[in-house]
N, C-alpha and C positions, 0 to 999 in steps of 0.2 A: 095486341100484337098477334099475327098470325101464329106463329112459331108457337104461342098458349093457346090458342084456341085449336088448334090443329091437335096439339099432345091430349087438351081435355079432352076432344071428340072421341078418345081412344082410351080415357081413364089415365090419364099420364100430367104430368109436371114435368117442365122443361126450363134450363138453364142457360142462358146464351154467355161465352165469354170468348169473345171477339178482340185479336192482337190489329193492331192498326201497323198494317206496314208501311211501307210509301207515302209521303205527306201529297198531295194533289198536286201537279205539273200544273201550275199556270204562271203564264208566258206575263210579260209586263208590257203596256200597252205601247208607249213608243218605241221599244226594240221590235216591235213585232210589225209595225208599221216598215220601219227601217229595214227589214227582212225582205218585206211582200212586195215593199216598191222597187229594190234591188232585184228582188227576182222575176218581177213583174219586165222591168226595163230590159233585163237581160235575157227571159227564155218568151218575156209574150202575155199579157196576159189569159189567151186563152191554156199556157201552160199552168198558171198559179192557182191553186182550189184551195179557196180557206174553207176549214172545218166549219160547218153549219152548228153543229152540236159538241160538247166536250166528249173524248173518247174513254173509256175506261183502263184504258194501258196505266200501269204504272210505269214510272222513271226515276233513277236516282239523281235526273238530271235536276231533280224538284228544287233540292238542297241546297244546290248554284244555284237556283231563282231565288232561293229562301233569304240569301247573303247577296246578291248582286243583282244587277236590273239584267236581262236577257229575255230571248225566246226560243224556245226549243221547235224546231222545225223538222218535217219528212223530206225527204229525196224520194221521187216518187221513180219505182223499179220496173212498173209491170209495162209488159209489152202486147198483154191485150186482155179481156175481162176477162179471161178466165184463168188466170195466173194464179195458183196455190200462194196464199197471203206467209209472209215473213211465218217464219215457227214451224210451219209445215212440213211436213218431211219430205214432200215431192217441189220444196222451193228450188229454185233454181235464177241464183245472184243476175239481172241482168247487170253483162258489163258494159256495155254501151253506155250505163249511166256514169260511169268513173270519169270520164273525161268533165261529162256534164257538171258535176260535182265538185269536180275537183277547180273548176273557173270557177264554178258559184263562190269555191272558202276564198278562193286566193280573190277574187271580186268584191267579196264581204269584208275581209279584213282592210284591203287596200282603201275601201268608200269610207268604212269605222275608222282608221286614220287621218285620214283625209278631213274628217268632219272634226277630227281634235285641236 
């Protein structure tokens, strides 16, 4: 382990006791499909970017995946690359996305009934 090898270098002994917060956000395969293609059909697909990689964010959202099928999805904000990311103190909410967003639930729920 690094963590021992690092303390021996130094004459030391090291303890690790690590709380586990957040269980891992992963999304269920055909809700996520159901997601991309709705929002595929509806803003374009050159607007849809699936995650190449899993991101390190935790969510409580995990919890309702842990109990139900879903997929946890972004609403993408920035209005050009160099936008101070979500957390940051110089964010600034684009609201241009609200409308956008706001057809995406009301379009998701209505396709999610529809298919029952």
């Amino acid at each position: 382990m690094i963590a021992e090898g690092q303390a021996a270098s130094y004459g030391m002994t090291v303890t690790i006791h690590y709380d586990r917060g957040y269980e891992a956000t992963v999304n269920h395969t055909a809700e996520t499909g159901f997601v991309r293609d709705l929002a595929t059909r509806l803003l374009g697909a050159d607007q849809v970017v699936e995650l190449q990689r899993p991101t390190m964010g935790a969510e409580d959202f995990a919890y309702m995946l842990a109990e139900r099928p879903g997929s946890y999805f972004l609403l993408g904000t920035k209005r050009t690359d160099n936008d101070p990311p979500l957390h940051h103190p110089k964010f600034d909410f684009n609201d241009d996305a609200l409308p956008i967003g706001t057809n995406f639930w009301v379009e998701l729920v209505e396709a999610y009934l529809a298919d029952r």
